[in-house]
Every structure is written in C-alpha cells, then in structure tokens.
VOBA-1610 file (N, C-alpha, C; in pm, whole numbers, padded with zeros to 5 digits, always signed):
BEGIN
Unk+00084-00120+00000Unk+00000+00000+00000Unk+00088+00125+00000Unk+00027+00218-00041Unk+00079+00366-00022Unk+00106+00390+00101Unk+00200+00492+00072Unk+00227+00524+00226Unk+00145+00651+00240Unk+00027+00667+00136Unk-00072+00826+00152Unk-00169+00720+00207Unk-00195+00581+00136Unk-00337+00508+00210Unk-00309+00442+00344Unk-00157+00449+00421Unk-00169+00417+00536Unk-00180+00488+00647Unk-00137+00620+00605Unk-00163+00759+00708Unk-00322+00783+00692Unk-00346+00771+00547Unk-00521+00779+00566Unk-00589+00730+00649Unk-00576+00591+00646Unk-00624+00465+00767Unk-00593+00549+00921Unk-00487+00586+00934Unk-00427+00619+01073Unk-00511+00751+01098Unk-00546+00798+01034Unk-00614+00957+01068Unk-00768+00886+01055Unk-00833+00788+00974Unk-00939+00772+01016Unk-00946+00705+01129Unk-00877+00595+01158Unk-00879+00566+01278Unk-00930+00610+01379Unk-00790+00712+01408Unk-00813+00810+01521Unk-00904+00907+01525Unk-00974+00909+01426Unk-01128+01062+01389Unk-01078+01161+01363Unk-00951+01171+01310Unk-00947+01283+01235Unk-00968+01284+01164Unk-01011+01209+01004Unk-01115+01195+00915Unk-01214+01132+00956Unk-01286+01183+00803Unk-01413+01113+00833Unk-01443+01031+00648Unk-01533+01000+00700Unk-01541+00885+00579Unk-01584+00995+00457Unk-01642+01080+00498Unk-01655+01174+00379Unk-01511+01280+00280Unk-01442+01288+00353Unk-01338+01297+00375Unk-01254+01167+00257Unk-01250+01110+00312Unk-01185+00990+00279Unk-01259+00965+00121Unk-01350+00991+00088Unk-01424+00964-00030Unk-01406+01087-00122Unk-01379+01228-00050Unk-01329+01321-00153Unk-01184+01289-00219Unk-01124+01141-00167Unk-00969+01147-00206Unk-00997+01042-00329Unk-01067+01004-00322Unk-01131+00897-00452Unk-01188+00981-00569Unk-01245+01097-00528Unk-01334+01200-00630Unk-01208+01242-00716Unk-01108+01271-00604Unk-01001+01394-00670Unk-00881+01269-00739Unk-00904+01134-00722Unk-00803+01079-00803Unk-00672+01039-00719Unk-00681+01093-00579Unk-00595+01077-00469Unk-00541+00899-00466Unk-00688+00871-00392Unk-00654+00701-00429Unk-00792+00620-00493Unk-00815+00485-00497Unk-00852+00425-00561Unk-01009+00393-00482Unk-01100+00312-00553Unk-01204+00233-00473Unk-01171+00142-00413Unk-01053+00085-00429Unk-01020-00054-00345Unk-00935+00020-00267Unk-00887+00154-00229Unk-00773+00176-00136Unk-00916+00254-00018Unk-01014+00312-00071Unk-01132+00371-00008Unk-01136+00222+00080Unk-01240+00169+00017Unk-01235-00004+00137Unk-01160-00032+00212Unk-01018-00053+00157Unk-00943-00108+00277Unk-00908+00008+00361Unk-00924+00134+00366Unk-00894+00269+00505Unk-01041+00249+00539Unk-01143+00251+00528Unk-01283+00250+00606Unk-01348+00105+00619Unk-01324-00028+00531Unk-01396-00105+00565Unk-01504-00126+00485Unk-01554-00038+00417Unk-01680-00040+00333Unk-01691+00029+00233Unk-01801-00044+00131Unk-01786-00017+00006Unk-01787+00144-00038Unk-01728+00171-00150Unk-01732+00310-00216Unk-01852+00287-00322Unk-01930+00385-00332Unk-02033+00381-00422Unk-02067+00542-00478Unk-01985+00573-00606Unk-02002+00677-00684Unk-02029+00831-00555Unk-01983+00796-00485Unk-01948+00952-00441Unk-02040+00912-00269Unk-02099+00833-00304Unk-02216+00791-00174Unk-02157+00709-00105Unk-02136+00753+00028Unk-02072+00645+00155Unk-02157+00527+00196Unk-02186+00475+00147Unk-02284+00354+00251Unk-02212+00326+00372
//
C-alpha cells in the first residue's frame, strides 16, 4: 500500500477523518475504490458512503 493510504487509515482511525473525507480522495483521483475499502472497511459507491 501507499504510504498516503496508510496515514489515511491512521487519521481515520483516530477521527481525524471522516469517511466523507476519505471519499473526496477517490473524487479527486488521490486514491482508488479498493484503497477507499481497505482505510474505512466499506464499500465506495459513486461519491455515496454507505
């Protein structure tokens, strides 16, 4: 993994993000739908957090 998708994980973790957050980095091309899942756990769906 990236070392941008493991600090991601580490800041959601701890609540300094938030899953919305975390899904603007998928919008902007930051990281991937499968790097979204594995920092939150759950699926990415076109801009919508389930």
């Amino acid at each position: 993994m990236k070392m941008l998708v493991e600090s991601l994980k580490r800041m959601y973790k701890k609540g300094t993000l938030t899953k919305e957050q975390i899904a603007e980095r998928v919008t902007k091309g930051s990281i991937s739908v499968d790097e979204y899942k594995y920092i939150t756990g759950e699926k990415y769906s076109n801009g919508d957090v389930e």
